[in-house]
N, C-alpha and C positions, 0 to 999 in steps of 0.2 A: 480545831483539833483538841480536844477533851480527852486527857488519859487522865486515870485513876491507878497509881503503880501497888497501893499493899491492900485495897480492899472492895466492897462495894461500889458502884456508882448509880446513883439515881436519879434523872430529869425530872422536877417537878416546878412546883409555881407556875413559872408563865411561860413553860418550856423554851425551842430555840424556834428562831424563824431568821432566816436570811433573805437577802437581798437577791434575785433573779435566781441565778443557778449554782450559786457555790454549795461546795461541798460540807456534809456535819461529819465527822468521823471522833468517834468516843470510843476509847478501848478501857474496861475496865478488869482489874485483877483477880475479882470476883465475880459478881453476877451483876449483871445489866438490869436496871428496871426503868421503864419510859412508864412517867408518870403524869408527863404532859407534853403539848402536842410539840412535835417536830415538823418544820415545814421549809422546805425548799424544792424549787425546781430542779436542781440535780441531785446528786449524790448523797445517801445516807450512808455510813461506815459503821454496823457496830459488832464489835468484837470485845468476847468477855470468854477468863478462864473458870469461869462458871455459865449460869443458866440466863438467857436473854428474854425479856417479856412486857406488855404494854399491859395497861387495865384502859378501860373506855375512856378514860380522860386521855391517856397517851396516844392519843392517833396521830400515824404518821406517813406526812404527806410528801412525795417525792418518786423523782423521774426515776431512780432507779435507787433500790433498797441493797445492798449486803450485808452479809451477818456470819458471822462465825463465833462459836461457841463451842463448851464444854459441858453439856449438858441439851437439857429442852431449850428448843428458841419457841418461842409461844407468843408470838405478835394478832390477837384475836380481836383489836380493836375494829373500828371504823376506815381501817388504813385507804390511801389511794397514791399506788404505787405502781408505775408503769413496766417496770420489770424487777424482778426478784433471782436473786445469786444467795445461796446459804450452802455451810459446811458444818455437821457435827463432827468436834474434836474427841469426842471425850465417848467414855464406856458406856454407855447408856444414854437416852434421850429421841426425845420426836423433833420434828421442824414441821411449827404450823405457821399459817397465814392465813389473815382474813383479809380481803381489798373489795371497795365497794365497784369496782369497775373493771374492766379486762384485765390481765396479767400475762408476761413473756416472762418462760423461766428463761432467763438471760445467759451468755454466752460461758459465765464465770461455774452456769451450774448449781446444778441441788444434790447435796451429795450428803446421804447420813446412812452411811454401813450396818448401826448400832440400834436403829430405831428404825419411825415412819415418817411420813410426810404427807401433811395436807392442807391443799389449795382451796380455800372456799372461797367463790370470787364470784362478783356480781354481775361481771360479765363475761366473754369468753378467755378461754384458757390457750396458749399458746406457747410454743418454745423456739429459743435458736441455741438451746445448749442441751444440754441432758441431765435427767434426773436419777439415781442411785440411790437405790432403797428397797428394806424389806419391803413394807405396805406401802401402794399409791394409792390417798386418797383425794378425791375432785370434786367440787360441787361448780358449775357453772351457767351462766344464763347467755347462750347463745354458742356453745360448742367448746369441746377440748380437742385440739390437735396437737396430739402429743406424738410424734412421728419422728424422733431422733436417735439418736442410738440408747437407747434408755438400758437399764438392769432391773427390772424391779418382781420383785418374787408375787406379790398378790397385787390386785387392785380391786377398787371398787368407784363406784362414778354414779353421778346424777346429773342431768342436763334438762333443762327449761326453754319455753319460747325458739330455740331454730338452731340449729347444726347438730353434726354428731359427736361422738365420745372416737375417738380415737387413739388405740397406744400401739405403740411398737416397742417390742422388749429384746432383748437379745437371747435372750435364754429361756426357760420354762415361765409360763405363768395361770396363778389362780386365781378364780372369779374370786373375791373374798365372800366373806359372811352374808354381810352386808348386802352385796350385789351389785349389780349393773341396772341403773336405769335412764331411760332416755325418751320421755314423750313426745320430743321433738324430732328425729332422725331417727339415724343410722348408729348402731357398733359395728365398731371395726378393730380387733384382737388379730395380732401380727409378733410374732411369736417364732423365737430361732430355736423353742423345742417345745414340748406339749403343751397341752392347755386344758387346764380341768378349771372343776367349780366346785366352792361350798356354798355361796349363795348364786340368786337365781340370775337370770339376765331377762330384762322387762324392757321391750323398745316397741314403739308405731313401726319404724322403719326394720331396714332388712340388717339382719346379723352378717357380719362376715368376717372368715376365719381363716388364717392362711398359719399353717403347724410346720412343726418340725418333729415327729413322734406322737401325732395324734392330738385330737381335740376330743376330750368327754364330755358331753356337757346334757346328764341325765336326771338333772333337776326339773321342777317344774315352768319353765322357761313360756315366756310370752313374746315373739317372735314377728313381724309381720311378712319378712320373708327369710329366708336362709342359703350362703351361697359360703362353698370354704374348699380349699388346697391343701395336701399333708403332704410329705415326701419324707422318704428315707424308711422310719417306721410306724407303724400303727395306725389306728383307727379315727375315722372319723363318727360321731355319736350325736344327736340332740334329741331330746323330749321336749316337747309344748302341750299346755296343757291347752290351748287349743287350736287352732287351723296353723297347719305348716303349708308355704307354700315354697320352692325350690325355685328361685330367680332364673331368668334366664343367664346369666352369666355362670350359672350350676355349679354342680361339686366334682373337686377332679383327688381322686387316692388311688395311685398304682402300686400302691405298695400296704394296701391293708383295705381294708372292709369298711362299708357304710351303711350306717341303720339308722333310721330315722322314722318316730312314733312322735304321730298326735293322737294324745288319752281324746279329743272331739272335736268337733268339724272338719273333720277331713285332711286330704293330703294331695297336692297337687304340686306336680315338675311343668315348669312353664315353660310354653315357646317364647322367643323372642319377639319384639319388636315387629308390630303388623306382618305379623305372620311367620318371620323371621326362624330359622331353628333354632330352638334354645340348646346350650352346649349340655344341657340333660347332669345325667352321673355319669362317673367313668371310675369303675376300680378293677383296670385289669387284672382277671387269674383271683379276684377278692369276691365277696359277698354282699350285693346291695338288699337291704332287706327293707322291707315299707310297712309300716306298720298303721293301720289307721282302719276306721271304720265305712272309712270313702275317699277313694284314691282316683286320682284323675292325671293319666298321663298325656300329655303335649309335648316332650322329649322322648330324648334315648336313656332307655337304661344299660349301659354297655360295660360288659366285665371280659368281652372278647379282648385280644386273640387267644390269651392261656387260656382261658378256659371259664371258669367261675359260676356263678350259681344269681340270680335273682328269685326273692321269696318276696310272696305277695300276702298279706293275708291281716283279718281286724283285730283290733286293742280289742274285742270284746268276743269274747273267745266261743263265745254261744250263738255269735251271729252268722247265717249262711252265707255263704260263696256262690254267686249265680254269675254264670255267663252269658251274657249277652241279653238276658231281661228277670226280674225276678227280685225280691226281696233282698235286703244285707249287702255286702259287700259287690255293687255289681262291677265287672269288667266286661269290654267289651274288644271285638277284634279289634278297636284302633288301640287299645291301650293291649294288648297283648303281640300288633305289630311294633313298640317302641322298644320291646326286649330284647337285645341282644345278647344274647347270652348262652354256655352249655346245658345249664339246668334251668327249666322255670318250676319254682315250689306255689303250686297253692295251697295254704295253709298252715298247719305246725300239728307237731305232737301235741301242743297242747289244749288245740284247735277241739270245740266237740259240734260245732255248728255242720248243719248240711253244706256239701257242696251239689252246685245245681247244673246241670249240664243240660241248658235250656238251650245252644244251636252247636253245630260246628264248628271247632275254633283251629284254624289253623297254628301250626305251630314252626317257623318259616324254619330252608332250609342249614340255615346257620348255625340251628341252637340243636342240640340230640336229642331231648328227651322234656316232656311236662310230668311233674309229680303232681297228686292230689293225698294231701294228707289231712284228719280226720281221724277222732277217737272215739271215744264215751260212747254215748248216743248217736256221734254222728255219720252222715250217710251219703254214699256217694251217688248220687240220683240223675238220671238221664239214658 
């Protein structure tokens, strides 16, 4: 146990190393600087009423790291630490970490009011405590599962080689700048109120979004499927820029509207499992609206019993609407039987493409009325 009581303290030369698992604990008055390496099987201690940090000689190895500070904690070395506890004290500052192997945000918490935080780890990310912070930032190689009672205003994430990106927040949260990425999985944004984005979300695997006041997410988004829940208020939204497909475990918003555009390849709501029904969209008394140049329904679109509206119609506003065979946008009665709904719209005002009335299309007796809308040039044929 290492205090420094009126000023700086600095580990350097041939740093400390203990014997099996004892504990290092260094509290300095000032700012903490690890200048060489620390190493023990248990416990690292460091607290400083300044700013904490390592340079690449200081790497520090140990079963479980904490750190409290008045300032930046900036630990960027080589580190390999099995679980990680940090507090900023003070008015301003970030809490970083780099570890070349998995990491558990630990029981003690990551807690910085004043600043951000981020986890670069070389393997996967985990918690049994909670994190607190403006920005969450993650890079990880085999998954983050961040599912604790967490606070955090923005995040951004990258993940490599196998799992997903996972967070749970209690309150609102933003995609950051940055964005979401994940070659390997799944995202999964869980969320005790909305959720918007200023950068994009890029995953193989399927998005999934469960709101409290809606989920926006109208960037250009690279998605391989999408499935999300809102309650209370507001809308559910996503853009891809290209194939959306809506999972069988579907979108459920009874309390606001769903619109969902892919700018290309198409747009498909999926059945379930060998045949299985897929739970489709559901926005009671709301507005499901589809946006895409090729829409493929294998669910229900249902905004029954108030009432509500489903709109059909393409990102490419020049392109025709044919029923049941024909060029553009086709549908056909199986995908105009999944509608349940008061109003079916094909089209839009803004719409100048043909619509084509190539068979009979029934319109079951559930729903009151089909609109065909069409402007410019366009023409309603059949």
């Amino acid at each position: 146990d290492i205090t420094e009581a009126s000023g700086s303290l600095s580990v350097g030369v041939s740093g400390i190393t203990t014997n099996g698992s004892a504990s290092v604990i260094l509290d300095a008055a000032q700012a903490l600087n690890i200048n060489a390496p620390i190493t023990t099987g248990g416990l690292v201690e460091l607290s400083a009423l300044g700013a904490i940090s390592n340079n690449v000689s200081g790497v520090i190895t140990a079963g479980v790291l904490d750190t409290a500070s008045s300032g930046d904690t900036t630990l960027t070395g080589a580190n390999n630490v099995g679980s990680f506890t940090a507090i900023n004290n003070g008015t301003s500052g970030d809490i970083s970490i780099s570890a070349t192997g998995p990491l558990d945000v630990a029981a003690g918490n990551i807690t910085n009011n004043v600043g951000n935080v981020t986890l670069n780890v070389g393997g996967a990310i985990t918690q049994t405590g909670t994190i607190v912070t403006n920005t969450l930032s993650t890079s990880s190689d085999g998954g983050a599962t961040l599912t604790g009672a967490n606070d955090v205003g923005s995040f951004t994430a990258t993940n490599t080689s196998s799992g997903d990106i996972s967070l749970r927040t209690t309150g609102q949260v933003d995609v950051a700048a940055a964005g979401i990425s994940n070659s390997a999985g799944d995202v999964i944004l869980n969320a005790g109120g909305a959720i918007t984005q200023t950068g994009i979300i890029d995953t193989s695997g399927t998005l999934n979004t469960t709101s409290v006041g809606g989920a926006t997410l109208n960037l250009g988004n690279s998605v391989g499927g999408f499935t999300a829940s809102n309650t209370v208020s507001g809308d559910i939204s996503l853009t891809t820029t290209g194939a959306l497909a809506v999972t069988a475990a579907g979108i459920s918003n009874n309390v606001g509207n769903v619109t969902l555009t892919a700018e290309s390849g198409g747009l498909s709501v999926e059945a379930g499992a060998a045949g299985a029904a897929g739970l489709g969209i559901s926005a009671d008394g709301g507005t499901v609206e589809l946006i895409a140049d090729a829409i493929a329904l294998n669910a229900v679109l249902d905004t029954l019993p108030t009432g509500g509206a489903v709109v059909l119609r393409p990102f490419t506003n020049t392109l025709a609407i044919s029923l049941e065979s024909g060029s553009g946008l086709l549908l056909t009665q199986l995908d105009i039987d999944q509608v349940s709904s008061a109003v079916l719209t094909l089209g839009a005002g803004s719409h100048t493409g043909d619509i084509n009335l190539n068979a009979d299309i029934a319109f079951g007796t559930a729903r009151s009325r089909m609109e065909l809308l069409t402007s410019g040039a366009g023409r309603v044929v059949g």
